[in-house]
C-alpha atoms as a printed R data frame, in Angstrom:
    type eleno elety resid chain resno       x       y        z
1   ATOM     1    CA   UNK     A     1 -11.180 -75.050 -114.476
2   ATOM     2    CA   UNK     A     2 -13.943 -75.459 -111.492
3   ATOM     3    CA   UNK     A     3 -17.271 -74.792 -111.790
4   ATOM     4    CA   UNK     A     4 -18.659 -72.286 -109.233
5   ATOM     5    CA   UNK     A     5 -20.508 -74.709 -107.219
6   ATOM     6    CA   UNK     A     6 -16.939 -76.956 -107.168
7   ATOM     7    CA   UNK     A     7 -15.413 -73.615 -105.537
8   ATOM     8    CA   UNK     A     8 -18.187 -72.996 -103.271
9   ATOM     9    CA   UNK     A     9 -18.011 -76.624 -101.618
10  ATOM    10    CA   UNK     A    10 -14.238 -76.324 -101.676
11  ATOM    11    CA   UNK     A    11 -14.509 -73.141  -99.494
12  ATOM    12    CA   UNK     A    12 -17.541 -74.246  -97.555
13  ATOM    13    CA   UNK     A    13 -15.033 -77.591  -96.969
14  ATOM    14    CA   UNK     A    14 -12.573 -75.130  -95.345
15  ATOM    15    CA   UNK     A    15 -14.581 -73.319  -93.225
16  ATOM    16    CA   UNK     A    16 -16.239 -76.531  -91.739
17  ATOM    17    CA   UNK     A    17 -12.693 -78.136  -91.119
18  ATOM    18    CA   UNK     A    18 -10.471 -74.908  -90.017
19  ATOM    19    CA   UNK     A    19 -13.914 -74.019  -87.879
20  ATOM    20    CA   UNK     A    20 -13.845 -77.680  -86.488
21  ATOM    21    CA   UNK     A    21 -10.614 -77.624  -85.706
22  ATOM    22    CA   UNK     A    22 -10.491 -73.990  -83.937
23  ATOM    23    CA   UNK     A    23 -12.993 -75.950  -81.853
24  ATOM    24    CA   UNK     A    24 -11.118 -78.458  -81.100
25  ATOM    25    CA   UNK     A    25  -8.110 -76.413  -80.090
26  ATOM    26    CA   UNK     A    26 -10.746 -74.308  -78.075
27  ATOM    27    CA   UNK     A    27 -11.697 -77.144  -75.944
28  ATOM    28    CA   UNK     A    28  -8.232 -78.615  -75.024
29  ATOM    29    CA   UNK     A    29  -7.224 -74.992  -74.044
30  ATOM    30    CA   UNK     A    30  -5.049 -74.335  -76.948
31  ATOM    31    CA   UNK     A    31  -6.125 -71.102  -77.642
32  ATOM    32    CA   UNK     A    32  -3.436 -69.286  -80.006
33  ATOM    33    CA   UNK     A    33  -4.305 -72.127  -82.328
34  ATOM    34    CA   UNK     A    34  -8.081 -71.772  -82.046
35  ATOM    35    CA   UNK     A    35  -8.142 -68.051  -83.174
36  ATOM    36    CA   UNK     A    36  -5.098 -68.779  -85.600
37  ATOM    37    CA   UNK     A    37  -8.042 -70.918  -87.229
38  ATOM    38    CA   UNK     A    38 -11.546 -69.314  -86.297
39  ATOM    39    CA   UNK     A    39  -9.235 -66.146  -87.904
40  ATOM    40    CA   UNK     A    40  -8.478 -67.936  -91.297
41  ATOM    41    CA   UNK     A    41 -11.899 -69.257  -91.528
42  ATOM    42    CA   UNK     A    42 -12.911 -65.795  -91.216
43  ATOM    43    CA   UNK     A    43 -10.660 -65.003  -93.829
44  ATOM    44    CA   UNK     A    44 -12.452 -66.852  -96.511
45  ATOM    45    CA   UNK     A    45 -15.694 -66.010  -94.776
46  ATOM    46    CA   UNK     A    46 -16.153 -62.536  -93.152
47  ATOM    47    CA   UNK     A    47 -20.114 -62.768  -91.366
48  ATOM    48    CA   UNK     A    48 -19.959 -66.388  -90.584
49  ATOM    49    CA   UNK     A    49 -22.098 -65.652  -87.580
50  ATOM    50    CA   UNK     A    50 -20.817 -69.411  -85.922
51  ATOM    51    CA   UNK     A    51 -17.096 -68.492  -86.258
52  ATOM    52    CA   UNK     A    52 -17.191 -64.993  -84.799
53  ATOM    53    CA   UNK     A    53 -19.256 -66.388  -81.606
54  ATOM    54    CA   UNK     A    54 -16.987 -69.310  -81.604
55  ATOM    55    CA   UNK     A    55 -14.069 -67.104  -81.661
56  ATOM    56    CA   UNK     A    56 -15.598 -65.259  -78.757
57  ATOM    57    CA   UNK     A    57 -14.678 -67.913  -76.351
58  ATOM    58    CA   UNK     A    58 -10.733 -68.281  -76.636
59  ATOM    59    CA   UNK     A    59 -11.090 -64.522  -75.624
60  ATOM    60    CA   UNK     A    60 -13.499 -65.350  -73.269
61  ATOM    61    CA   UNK     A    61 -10.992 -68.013  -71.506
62  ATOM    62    CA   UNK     A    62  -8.045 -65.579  -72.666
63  ATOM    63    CA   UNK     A    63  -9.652 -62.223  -70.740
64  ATOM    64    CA   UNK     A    64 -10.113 -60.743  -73.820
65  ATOM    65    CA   UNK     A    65 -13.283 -59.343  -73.480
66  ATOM    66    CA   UNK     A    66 -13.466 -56.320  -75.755
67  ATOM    67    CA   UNK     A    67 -12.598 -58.421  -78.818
68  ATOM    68    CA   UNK     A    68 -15.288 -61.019  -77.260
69  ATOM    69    CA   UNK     A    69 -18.045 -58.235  -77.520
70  ATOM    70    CA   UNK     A    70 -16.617 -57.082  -80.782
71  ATOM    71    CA   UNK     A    71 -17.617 -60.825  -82.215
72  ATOM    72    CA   UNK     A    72 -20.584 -61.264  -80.306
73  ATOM    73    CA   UNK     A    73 -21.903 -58.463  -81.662
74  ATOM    74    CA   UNK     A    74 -21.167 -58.874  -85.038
75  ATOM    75    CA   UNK     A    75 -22.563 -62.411  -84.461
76  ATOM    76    CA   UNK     A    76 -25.642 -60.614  -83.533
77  ATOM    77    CA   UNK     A    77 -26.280 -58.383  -86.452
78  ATOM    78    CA   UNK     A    78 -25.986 -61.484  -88.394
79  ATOM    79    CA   UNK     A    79 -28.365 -63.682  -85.939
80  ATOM    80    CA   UNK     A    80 -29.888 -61.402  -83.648
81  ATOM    81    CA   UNK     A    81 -31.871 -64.079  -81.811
82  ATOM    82    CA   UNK     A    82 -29.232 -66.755  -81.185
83  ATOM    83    CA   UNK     A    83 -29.544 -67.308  -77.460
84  ATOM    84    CA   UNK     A    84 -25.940 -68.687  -76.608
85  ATOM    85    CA   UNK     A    85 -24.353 -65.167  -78.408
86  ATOM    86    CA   UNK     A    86 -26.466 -63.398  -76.285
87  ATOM    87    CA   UNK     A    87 -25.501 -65.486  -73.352
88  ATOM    88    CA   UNK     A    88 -21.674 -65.209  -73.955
89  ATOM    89    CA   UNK     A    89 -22.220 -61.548  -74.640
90  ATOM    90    CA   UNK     A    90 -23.246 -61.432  -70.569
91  ATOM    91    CA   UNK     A    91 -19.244 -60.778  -70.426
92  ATOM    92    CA   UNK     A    92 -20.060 -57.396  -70.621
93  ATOM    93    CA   UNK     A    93 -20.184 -57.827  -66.763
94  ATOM    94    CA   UNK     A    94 -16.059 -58.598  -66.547
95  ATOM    95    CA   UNK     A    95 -15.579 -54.998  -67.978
96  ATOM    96    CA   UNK     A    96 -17.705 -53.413  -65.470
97  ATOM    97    CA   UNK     A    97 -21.004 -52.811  -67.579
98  ATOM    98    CA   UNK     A    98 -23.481 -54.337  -65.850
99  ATOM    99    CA   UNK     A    99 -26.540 -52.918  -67.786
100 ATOM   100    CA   UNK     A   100 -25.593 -54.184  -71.195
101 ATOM   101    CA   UNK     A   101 -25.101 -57.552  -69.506
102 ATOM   102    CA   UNK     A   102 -27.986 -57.683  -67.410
103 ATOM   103    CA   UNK     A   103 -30.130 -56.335  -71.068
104 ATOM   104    CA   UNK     A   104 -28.879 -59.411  -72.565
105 ATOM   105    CA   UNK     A   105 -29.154 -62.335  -70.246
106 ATOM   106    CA   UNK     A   106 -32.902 -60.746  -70.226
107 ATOM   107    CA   UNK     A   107 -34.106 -60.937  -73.622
């Protein structure tokens, strides 16, 4: 039987690689794959602040901009200070709100 700090490392293992390799996927435009595994390390995982803003950009890329303010904001709650989240969140402008966006590339 493993000892709880043998689980832990074998999850924190799995988040690292399946969020490494979401990245990965993310960068050579692959992006099915990307949230296939940003959404499995989120599985294990649920406020993992870095996978929910790096799942934010394969919706960025993919025009899905609702689900990439969904993240960002649960990102937020999580890290409400993290300056690229914030950034990214400045999508709100594709969707037509302006304010939001303009309230965030502010701060």
């Amino acid at each position: 039987m493993l000892s709880r700090n043998e689980i832990e490392s074998r999850v924190a293992l799995a988040l690292s690689s399946r969020g490494c390799r979401g990245k990965i996927y993310r960068k050579i435009r692959r992006y099915q794959e990307a949230l296939k595994d940003l959404n499995k390390s989120l599985d294990i995982e649920l406020d993992y602040a870095s996978t929910l803003k790096f799942r934010a950009e394969p919706y960025f890329s993919m025009g899905w901009y609702d689900e990439l303010i969904d993240d960002l904001n649960s990102s937020l709650e999580l890290g409400p200070d993290d300056a690229e989240a914030l950034c990214l969140r400045g999508a709100y402008r594709k969707i037509g709100r302006y304010g939001y966006s303009l309230e965030d590339l502010n701060r």
